[in-house]
C-alpha positions in Angstrom: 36.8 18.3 5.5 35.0 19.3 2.3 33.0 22.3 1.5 30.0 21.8 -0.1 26.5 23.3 0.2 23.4 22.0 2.1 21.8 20.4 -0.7 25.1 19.5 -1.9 25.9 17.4 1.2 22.7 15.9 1.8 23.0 13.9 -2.1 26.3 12.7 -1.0 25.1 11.4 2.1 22.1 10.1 0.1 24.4 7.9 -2.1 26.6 6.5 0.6 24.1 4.9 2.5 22.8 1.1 2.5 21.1 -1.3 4.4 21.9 -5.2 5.2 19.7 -7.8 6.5 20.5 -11.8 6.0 24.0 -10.6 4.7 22.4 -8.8 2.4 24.0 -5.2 1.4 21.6 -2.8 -0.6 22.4 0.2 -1.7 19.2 2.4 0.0 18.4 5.8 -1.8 17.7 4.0 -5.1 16.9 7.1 -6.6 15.3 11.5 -5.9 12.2 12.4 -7.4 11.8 15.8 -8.4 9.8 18.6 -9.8 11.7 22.2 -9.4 10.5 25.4 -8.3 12.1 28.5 -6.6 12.5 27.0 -3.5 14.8 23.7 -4.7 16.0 24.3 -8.7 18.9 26.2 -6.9 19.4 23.8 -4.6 18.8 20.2 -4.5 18.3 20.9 -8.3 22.0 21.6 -8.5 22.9 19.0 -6.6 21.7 16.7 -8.0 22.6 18.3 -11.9 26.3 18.0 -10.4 26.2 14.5 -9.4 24.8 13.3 -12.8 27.8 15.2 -14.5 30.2 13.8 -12.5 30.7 11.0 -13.9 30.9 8.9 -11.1 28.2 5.8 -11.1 26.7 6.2 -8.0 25.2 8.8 -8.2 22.0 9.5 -7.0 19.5 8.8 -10.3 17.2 11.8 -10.9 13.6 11.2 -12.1 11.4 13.8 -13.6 7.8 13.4 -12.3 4.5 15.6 -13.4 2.9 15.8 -10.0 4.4 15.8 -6.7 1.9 13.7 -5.0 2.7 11.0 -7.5 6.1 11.1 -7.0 5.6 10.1 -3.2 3.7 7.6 -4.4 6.0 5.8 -7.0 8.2 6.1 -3.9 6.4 4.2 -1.9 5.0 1.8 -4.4 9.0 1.0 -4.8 10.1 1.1 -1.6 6.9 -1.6 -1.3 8.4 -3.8 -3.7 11.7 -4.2 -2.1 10.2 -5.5 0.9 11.5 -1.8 2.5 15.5 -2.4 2.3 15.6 0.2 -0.8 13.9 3.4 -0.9 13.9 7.0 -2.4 13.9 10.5 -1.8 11.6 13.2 -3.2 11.8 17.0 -3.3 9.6 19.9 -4.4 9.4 23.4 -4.2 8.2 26.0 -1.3 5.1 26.1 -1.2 2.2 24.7 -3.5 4.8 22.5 -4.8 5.9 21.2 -1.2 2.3 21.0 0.5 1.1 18.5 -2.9 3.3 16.0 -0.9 1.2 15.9 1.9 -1.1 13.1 1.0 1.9 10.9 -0.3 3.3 11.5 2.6 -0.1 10.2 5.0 0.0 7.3 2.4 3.9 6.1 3.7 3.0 6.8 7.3 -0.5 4.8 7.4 1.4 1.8 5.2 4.3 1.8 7.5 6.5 2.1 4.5 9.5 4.3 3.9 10.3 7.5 2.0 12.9 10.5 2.3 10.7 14.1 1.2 13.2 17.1 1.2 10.2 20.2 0.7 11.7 23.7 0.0 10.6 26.2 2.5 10.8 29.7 3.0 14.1 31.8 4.1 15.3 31.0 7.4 17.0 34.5 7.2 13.5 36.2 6.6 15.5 39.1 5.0 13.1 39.5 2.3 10.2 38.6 4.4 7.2 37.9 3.5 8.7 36.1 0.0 6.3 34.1 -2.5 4.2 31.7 -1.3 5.0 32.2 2.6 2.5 31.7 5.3 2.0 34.7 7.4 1.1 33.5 10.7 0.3 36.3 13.3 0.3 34.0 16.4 3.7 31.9 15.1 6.3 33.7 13.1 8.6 30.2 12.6 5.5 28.5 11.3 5.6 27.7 7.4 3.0 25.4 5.2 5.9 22.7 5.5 4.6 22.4 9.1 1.2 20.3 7.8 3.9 17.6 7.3 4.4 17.2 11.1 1.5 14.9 11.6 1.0 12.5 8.7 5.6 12.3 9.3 6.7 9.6 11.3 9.6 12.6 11.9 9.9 16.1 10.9 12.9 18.4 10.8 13.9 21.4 9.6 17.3 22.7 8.7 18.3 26.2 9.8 21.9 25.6 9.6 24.4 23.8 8.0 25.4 22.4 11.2 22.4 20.6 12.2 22.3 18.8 8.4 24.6 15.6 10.0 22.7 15.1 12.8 19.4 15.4 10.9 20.7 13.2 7.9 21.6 10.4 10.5 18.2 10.4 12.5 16.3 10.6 9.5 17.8 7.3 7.7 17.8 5.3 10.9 14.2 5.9 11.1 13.5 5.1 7.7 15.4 1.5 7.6 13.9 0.5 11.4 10.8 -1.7 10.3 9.1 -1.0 13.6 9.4 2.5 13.1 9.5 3.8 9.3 6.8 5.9 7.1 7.4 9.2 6.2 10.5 11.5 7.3 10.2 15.1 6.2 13.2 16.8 6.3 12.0 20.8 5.4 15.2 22.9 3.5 14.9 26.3 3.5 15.6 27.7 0.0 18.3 30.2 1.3 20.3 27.5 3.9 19.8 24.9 0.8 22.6 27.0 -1.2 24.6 27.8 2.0 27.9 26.5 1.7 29.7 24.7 4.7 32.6 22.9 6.1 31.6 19.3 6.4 33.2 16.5 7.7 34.3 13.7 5.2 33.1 11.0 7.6 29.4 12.0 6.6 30.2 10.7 3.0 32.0 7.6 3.9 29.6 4.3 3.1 27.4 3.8 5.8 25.1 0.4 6.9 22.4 0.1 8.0 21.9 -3.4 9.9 18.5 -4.0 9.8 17.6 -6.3 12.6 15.6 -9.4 12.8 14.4 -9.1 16.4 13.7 -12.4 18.2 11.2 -12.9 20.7 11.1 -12.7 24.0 11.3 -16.2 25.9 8.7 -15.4 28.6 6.4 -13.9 25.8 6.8 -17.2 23.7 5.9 -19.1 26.1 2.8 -17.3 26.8 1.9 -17.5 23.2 2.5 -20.8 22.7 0.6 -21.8 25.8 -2.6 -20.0 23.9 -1.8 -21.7 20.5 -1.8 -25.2 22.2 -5.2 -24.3 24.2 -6.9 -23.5 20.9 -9.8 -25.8 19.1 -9.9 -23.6 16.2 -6.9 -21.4 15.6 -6.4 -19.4 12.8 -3.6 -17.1 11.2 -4.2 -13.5 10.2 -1.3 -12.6 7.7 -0.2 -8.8 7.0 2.0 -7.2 5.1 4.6 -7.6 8.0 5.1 -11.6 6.6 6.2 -10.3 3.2 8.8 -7.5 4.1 10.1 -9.8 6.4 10.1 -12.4 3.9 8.7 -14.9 6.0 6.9 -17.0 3.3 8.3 -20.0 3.9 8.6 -19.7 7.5 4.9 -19.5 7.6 4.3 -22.1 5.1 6.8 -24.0 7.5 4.4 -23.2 10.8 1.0 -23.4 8.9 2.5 -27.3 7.7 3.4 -28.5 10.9 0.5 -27.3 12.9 -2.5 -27.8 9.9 -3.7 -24.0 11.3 -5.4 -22.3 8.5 -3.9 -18.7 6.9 -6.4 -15.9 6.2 -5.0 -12.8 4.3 -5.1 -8.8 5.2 -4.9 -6.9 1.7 -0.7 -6.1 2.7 -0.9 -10.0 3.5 -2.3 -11.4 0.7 0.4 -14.0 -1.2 1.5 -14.5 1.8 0.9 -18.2 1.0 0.0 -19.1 -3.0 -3.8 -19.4 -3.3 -3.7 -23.3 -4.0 -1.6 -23.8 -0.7 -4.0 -26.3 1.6 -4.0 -24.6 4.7 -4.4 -21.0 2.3 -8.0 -19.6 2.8 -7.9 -16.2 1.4 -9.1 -12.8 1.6 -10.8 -12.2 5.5 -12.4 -9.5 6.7 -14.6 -7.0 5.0 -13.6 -7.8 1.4 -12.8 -11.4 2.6 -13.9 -15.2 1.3 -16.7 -17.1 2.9 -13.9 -19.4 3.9 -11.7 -17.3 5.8 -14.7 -15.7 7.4 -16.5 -18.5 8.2 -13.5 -19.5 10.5 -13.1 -16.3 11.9 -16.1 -16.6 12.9 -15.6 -19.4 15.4 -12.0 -18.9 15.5 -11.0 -19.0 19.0 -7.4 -17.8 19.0 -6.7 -15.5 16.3 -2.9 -15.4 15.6 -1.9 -11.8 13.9 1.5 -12.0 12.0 3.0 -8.5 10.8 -0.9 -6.8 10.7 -2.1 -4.2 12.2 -5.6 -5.3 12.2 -7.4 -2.3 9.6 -11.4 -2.3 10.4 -11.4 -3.6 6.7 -9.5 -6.7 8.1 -11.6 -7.3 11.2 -14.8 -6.2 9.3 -15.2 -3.6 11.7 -14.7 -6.0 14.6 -17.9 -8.3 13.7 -15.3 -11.1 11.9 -14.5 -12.8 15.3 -17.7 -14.0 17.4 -16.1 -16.7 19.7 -17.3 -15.5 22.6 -14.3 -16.3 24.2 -11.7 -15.6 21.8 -8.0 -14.8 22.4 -5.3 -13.1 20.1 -1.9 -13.9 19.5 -0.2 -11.0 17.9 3.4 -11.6 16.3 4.5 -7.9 15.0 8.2 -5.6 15.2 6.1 -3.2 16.2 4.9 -3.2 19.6 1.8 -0.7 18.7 0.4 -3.6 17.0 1.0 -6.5 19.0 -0.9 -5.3 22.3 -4.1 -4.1 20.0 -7.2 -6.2 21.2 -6.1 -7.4 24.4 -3.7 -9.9 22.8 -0.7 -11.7 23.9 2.2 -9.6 22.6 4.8 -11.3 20.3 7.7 -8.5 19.8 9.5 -10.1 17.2 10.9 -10.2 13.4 8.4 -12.3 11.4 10.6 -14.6 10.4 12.4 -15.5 13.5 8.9 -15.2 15.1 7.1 -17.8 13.2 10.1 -19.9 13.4 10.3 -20.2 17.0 6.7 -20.8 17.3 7.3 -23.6 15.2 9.7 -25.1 17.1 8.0 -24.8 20.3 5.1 -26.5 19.6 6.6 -29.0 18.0 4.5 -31.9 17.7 1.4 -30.0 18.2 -1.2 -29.7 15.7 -4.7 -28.8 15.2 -7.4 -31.6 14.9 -6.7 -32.7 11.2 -11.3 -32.7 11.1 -10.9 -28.7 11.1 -7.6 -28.5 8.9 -9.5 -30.7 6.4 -12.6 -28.3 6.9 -10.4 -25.3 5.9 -9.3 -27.0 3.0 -12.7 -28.0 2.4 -13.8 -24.1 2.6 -11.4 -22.6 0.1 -11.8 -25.3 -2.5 -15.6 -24.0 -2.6 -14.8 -20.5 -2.6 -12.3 -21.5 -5.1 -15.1 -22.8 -7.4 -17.1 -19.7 -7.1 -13.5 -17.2 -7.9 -14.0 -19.4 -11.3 -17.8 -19.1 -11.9 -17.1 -15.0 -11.8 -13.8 -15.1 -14.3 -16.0 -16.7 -16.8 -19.7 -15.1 -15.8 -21.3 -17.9 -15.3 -24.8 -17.3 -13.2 -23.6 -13.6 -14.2 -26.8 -11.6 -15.0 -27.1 -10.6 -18.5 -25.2 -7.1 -19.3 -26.2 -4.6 -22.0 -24.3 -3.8 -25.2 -21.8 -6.9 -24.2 -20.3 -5.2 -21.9 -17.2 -7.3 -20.3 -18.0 -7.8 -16.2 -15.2 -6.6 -13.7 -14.7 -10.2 -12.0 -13.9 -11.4 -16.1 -11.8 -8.2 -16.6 -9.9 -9.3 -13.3 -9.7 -13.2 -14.5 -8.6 -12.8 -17.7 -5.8 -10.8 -16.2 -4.7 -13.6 -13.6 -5.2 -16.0 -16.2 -3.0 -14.4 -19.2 -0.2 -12.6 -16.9 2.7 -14.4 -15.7 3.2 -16.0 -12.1 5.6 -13.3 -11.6 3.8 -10.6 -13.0 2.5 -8.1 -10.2 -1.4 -6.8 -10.2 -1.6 -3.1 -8.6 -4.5 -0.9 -7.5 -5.6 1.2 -4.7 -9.2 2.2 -4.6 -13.0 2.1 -5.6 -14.5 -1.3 -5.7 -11.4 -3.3 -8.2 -9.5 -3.6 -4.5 -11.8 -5.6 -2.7 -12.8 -7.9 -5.9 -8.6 -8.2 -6.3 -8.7 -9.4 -2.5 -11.3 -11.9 -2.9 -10.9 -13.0 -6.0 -7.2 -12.7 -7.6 -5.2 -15.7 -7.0 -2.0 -15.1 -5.8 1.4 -17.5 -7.2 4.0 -14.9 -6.2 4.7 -13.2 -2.8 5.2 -10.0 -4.7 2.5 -10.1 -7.5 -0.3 -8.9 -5.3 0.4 -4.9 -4.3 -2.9 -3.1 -3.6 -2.4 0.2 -1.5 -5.3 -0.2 1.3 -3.7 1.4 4.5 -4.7 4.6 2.9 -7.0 3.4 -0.3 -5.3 6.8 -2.1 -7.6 7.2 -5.5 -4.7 8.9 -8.3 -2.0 6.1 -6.3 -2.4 3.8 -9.5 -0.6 4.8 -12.6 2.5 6.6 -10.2 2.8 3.2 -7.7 3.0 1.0 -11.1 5.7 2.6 -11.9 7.5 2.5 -9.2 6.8 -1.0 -8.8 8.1 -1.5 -12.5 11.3 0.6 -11.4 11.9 -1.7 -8.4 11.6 -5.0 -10.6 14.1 -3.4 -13.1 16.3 -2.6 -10.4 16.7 -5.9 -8.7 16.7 -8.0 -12.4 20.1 -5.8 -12.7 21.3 -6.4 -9.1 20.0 -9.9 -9.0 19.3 -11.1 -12.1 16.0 -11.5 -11.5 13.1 -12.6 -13.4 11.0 -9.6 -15.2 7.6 -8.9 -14.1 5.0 -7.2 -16.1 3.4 -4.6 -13.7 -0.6 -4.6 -14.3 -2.4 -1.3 -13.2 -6.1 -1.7 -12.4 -7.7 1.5 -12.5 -11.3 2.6 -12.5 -12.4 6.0 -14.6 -12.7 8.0 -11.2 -9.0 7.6 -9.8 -7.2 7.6 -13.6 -9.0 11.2 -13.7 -7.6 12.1 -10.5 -4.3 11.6 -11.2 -2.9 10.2 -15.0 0.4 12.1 -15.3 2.9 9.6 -14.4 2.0 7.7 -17.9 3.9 11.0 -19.3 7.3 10.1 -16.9 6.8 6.1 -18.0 7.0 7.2 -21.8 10.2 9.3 -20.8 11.8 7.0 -18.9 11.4 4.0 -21.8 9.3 2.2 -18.8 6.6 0.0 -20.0 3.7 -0.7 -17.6 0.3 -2.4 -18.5 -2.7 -0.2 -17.6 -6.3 -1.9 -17.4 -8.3 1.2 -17.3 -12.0 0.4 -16.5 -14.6 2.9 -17.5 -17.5 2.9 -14.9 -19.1 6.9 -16.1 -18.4 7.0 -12.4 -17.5 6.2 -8.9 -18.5 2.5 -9.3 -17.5 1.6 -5.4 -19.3 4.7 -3.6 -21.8 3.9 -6.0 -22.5 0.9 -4.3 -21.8 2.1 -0.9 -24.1 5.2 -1.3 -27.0 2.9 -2.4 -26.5 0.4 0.4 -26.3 3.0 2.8 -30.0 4.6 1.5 -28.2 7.6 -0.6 -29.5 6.2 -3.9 -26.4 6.5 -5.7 -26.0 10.3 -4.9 -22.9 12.3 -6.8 -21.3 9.0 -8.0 -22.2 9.0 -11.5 -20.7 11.5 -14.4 -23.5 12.9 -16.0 -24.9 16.3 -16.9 -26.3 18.5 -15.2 -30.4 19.4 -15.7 -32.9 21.2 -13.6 -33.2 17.9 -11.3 -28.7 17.9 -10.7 -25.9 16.1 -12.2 -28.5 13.2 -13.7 -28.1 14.0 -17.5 -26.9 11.9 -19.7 -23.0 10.4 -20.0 -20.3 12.9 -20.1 -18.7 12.3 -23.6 -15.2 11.9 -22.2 -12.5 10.0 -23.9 -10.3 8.5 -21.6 -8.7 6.6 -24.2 -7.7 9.4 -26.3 -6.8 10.9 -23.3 -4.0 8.2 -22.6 -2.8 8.0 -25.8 -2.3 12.4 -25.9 -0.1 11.4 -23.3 2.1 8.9 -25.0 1.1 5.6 -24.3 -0.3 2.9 -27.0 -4.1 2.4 -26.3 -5.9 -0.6 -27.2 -9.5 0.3 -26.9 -11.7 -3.1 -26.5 -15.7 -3.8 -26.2 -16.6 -7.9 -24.5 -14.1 -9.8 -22.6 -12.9 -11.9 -25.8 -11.3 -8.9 -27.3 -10.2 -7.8 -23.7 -8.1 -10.9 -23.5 -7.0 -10.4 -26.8 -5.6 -7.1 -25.7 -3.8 -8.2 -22.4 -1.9 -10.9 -25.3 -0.8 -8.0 -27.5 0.4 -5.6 -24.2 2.5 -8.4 -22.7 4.5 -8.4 -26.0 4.6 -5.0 -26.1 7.6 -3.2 -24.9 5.6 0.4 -24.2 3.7 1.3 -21.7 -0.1 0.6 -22.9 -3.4 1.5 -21.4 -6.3 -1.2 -22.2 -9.4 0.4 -21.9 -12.6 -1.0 -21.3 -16.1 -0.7 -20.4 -17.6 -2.3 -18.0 -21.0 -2.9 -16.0 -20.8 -1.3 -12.9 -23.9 -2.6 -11.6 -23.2 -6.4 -11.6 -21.0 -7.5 -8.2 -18.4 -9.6 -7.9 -19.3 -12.7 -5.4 -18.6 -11.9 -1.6 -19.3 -13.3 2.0 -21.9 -11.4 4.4 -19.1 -9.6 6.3 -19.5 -5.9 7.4 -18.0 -2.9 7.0 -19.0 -0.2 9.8 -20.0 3.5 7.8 -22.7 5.3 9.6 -26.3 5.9 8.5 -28.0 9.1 9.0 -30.2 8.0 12.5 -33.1 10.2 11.3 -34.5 11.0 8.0 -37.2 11.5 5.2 -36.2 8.7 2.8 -37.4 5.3 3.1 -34.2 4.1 1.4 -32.1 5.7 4.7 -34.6 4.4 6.8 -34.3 0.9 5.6 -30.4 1.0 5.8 -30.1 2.8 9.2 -32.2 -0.6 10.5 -29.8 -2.9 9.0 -27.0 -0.8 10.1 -28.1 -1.2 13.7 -28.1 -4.7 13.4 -24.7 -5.1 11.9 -24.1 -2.6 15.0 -25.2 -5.0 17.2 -22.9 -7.6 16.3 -19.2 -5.7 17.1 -17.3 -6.4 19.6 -14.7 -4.8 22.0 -12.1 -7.6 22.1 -11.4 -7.3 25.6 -9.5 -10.2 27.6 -9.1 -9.8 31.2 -6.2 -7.7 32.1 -4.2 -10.1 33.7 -4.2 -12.1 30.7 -2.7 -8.8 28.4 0.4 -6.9 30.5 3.3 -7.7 28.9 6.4 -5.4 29.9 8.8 -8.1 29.7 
């Protein structure tokens, strides 16, 4: 037995845990993000002080971030990046402090990806009752603000005595390494039990693995799916992000070559085949290629690997028009696989697609609609490299660079290995159309939740992941490259500040667009003129002045980074050169025309238009709107043909 505190106990446990898949051992908790307050700096802040001055090696790495909704982010963005076998744990204070978290934490949930958050809370005692920044709650007197983590946690705990810290620490860490399962597990630590000393068994230090399973299909559900696959005319593959953290690449390269079915991409799917891959048709759905869409169109059985089938990804369920078309959904996670009436494919990715492989073995697609999809995504190739040189572009003012060139010039100077990373506004769906993926981890936008401020924080984490396994594996580096509009750098920025400190270089495109460049668009299209999107100042009309005269560049470099400031994509390249051979993080900062599109297909994406109104412009949209309307459908399959409880 050794007596230790709360906090104490739960960074021991932290560093003795680790996962194994393949025969694979990782350590998991890779690291603790903090920022201290009252209700931790006592606690897990002395924890985690001892364990750095202990001398001992594995101890659980502290890093220092400036907000604590970044922090959950550059936890997620790493937990991302190693495919969800590594992951971290992030703390902040009572209050304020904890309840900044909550969006991170909606963020993991959403994107099915793992994180640890230990929030302070209030005194389980309640000797001093009501202390700073407590909730007063006349109807619940147990309720604190910790409990807005309950539903955006895939589990939530709180800790009232030392006792129930084992049992809590278990459940919580077999949650987070369960594929089917994992997102955000909030464990809430009273300030008060935090510093409570106790008794604890040494067992609950001892190294601990997690086995993380690769879950094979069921036979009578195979069969069933591969009965569907060999009825189809058309097939056509739907990848998500679930082919990547399984690391089924090359087990769906294997399936896509022996059956000739086409591969279209969800945004967590995309590299799941390299762009120049025959059977590889892109981006699908909202933000998709006319290539993948065109065959979704006719498509008529839709195989789903690892996705969970966003609205983005369907385009709000107007993407599949075969009037009779089936789904085959391959997924660990149940949820997904019985979503639009499909056949249900329980399974590990991996060992999914490889069994489907080997049971239709022999069976392909007619090679006339393989070649066709080959045919498809060599023209939609040819148009990805009309808009990274401009060509047909209309003329810009001032020679303003164009965000398609921005995003070329990028994909054409960074290495295969490097990894692009955004989140939101409109550089996300030009990345998933246009970017063309060599690497199954160079392509990391965050589109479960599209967070705006997720940039700058998930870059680094990404960057802290690739460090990590080029020392455990000897990996190759990666350059990380942040793209990041004006709106979302102003949102959240800080995390350039923990890069400098930490000697971490990342590679920050900033675009300036005066504005919200994506709603922009939207708003216009949807008959609100561009309303609120633009930063301008204010007159007797509203906010329709003239440019806000703010410096984002200076901005960046205040905080510690090198800045290259560039006008025209010739000196933009230039700049991406002198970054990569940098070995600080650097913010390259350019203007752009927001008003010139990148190329795109005629897919939808379902936002509502007021049904009544004064403005010709909303008028005009809410009659396209109902005819986009018109075209969604349920995707419902007789029942018979769906119950799978086998």
């Amino acid at each position: 037995m050794t007596v230790l505190t709360v906090a104490q106990a739960t960074v021991r446990f932290l560093e003795a845990q680790h996962t194994e898949r393949d025969g694979v051992e990782t350590p998991f908790f890779a690291g603790c993000w903090g920022i201290f307050g009252h209700g931790n700096v006592a606690g897990v802040g002395q924890a985690l002080l001892e364990r750095e001055q202990s001398g001992d090696p594995s101890h659980l790495r502290f890093f220092h971030g400036r907000n604590e909704q970044a922090m959950v982010h550059a936890a997620v963005a790493y937990a991302r990046q190693r495919d969800r076998l590594a992951a971290m744990a992030v703390t902040a204070s009572v209050g304020p402090g904890a309840t900044n978290m909550v969006t991170g934490a909606a963020l993991a949930t959403i994107n099915r990806l793992p994180v640890l958050l230990l929030p302070g809370d209030t005194f389980a005692t309640r000797v001093a009752s009501p202390v700073l920044q407590e909730l007063e709650n006349v109807q619940q007197g147990d309720i604190s603000v910790n409990d807005i983590f309950r539903p955006v946690s895939v589990h939530f705990d709180r800790i009232d005595r030392p006792e129930q810290l084992a049992s809590a620490l278990l459940h919580a860490t077999r949650i987070l390494t369960d594929p089917a399962e994992t997102g955000a597990v909030t464990l809430a630590l009273p300030q008060d039990v935090q510093a409570e000393s106790y008794d604890f068994p040494d067992e609950l230090f001892a190294r601990r693995v997690w086995h993380v399973a690769r879950t094979v299909p069921q036979p009578a559900a195979l069969a069933r799916a591969v009965e569907a696959i060999r009825s189809a005319r058309r097939p056509l593959v739907v990848a998500g992000g679930g082919v990547t953290y399984s690391q089924a690449n090359d087990a769906l390269t294997a399936f896509v070559e022996a059956t000739g079915i086409p591969v279209g991409e969800s945004q967590a799917g995309k590299g799941a085949l390299p762009y120049d891959h025959p059977q590889s048709v892109g981006a699908i759905g909202a933000t998709g290629t006319t290539a993948a869409n065109a065959l979704a169109e006719e498509a008529d059985v839709v195989i789903g690997v690892g996705t969970r089938y966003s609205d983005f990804t369907t385009a709000s369920r107007t993407v599949f028009q075969d009037a009779g078309v089936r789904f085959v959904n391959l997924n660990v996670s149940a949820f997904d696989t019985h979503k639009h009436s499909a056949i249900g494919l329980v399974a590990d990715a991996r060992e999914g697609l490889t069994a489907l492989t080997d049971a239709l073995d022999g069976w392909r697609a007619d090679e006339a609609y393989t070649a066709r999809a080959t045919e498809l995504a060599a023209a939609w190739d040819a148009t990805v490299e009309r808009a990274y040189t401009g060509e047909g572009a209309p003329a810009v003012a001032d020679g303003l660079a164009i965000q398609s060139q921005v995003i070329g010039a990028v994909n054409e100077l960074s290495a295969p290995r490097d990894v692009v990373l955004c989140a939101a506004g409109s550089m996300p769906g030009d990345l998933h159309k246009l970017w063309r993926t060599r690497d199954r981890k160079g392509y990391h936008v965050e589109y479960g939740f599209s967070c705006m401020g997720y940039e700058i924080a998930g870059g680094l984490g990404v960057k802290l992941a690739a460090l990590d396994q080029e020392h455990a594996e000897g990996a190759a580096a990666r350059d990380v490259f942040v793209m990041v509009g004006d709106g979302s750098y102003l949102m959240m920025n800080t995390e350039i500040v923990t890069a400098v400190a930490e000697g971490i270089k990342v590679i920050i495109v900033l675009v300036q667009n005066h504005g919200y460049a994506s709603i922009g668009a939207l708003s216009q299209s949807l008959g609100s003129q561009r309303f609120g999107t633009a930063y301008r100042y204010r007159t007797e009309r509203g906010l329709d002045g003239g440019t806000l005269p703010v410096d984002l560049a200076a901005n960046a470099a205040s905080l510690g980074a090198d800045v290259l400031q560039v006008a025209g994509i010739d000196d933009f390249r230039a700049a991406v050169l002198t970054a990569k051979e940098s070995t600080r993080t650097t913010v390259i900062h350019v203007d752009t025309d927001p008003l010139v599109p990148a190329p795109d297909s005629p897919a939808w994406w379902d936002v509502p238009v007021s049904e009544v109104s004064v403005l010709e412009s909303t008028q005009q949209a809410r009659r396209v709107y109902e005819d986009h309307k018109s075209r969604q459908r349920p995707y419902l399959t007789p029942a018979s043909d769906t119950k799978d409880h086998s």
